[in-house]
C-alpha positions in Angstrom: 8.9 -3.8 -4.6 10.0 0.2 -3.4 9.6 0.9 -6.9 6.7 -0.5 -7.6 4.7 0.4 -4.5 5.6 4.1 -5.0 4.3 3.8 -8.0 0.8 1.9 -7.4 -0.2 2.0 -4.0 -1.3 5.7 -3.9 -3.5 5.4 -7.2 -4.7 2.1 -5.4 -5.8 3.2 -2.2 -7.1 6.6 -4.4 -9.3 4.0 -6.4 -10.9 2.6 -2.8 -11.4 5.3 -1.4 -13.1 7.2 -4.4 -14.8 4.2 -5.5 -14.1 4.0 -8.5 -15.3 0.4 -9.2 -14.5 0.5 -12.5 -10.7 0.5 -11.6 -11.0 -1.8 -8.9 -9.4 -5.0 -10.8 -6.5 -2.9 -11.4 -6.1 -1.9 -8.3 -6.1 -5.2 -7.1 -3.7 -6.6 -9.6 -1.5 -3.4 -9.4 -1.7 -4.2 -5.5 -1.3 -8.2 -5.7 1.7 -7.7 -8.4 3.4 -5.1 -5.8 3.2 -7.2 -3.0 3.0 -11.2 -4.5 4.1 -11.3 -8.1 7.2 -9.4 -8.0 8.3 -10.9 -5.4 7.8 -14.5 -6.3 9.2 -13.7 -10.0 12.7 -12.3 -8.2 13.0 -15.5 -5.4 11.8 -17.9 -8.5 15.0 -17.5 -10.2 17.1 -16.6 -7.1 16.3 -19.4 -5.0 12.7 -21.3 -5.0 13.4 -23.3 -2.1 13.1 -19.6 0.3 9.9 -18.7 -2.0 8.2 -21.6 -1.0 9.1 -21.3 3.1 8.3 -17.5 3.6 6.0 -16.5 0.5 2.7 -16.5 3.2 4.5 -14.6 5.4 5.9 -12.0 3.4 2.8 -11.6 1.2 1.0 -10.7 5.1 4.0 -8.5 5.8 3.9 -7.2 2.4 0.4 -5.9 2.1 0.6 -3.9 5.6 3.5 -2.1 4.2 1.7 -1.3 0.8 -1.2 -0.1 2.5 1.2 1.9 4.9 3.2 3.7 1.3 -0.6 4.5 0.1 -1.8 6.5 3.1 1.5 8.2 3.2 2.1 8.9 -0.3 -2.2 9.5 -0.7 -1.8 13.2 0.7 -1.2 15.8 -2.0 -0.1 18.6 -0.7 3.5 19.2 1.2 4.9 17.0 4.1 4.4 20.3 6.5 0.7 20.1 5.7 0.1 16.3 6.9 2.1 16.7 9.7 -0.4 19.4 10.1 -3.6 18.0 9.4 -2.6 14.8 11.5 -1.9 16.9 14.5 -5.5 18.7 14.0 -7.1 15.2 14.1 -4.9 14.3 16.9 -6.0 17.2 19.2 -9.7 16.6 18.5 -11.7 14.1 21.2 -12.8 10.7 20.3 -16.2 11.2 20.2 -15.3 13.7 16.9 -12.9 11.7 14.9 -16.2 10.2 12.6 
């Protein structure tokens, strides 16, 4: 799933956020093969019994941490820089975050 989530969830998150609705089902399969279909596929043959007792819960635990890889791995530009840019948000008030 590292693999694959390095991959895909940047370009997927990119796709949202640009709205490019055009790419949208592959987004969502990129995202739902990531975070379901890989994983099913590898307990499938390793032991179905597990698959069947926590594939809700990791699919859940999955997606948070796909979503987390594409807003880290979104930024283009150096790790300096978003350390940067989220301590400039940081410092601003509330009322100025929109």
């Amino acid at each position: 799933m590292a693999t694959l989530a390095c991959l895909t969830a940047p370009w997927s998150l990119r796709t949202l956020l640009e709205r490019r609705w055009r790419m949208l089902p592959y987004a969502l399969f990129f995202a739902w093969f990531t975070v379901d279909g890989s994983y099913a596929i590898c307990w499938h043959f390793n032991d179905p019994a597990a698959l069947a007792l926590v594939r809700e819960a990791s699919f859940a635990a999955s997606l948070v941490l796909y979503g987390m890889c594409g807003v880290v791995w979104l930024h283009r530009g150096s790790p300096r820089q978003l350390l940067e840019a989220a301590r400039a948000i940081a410092r601003k008030p509330l009322d100025q975050h929109a």
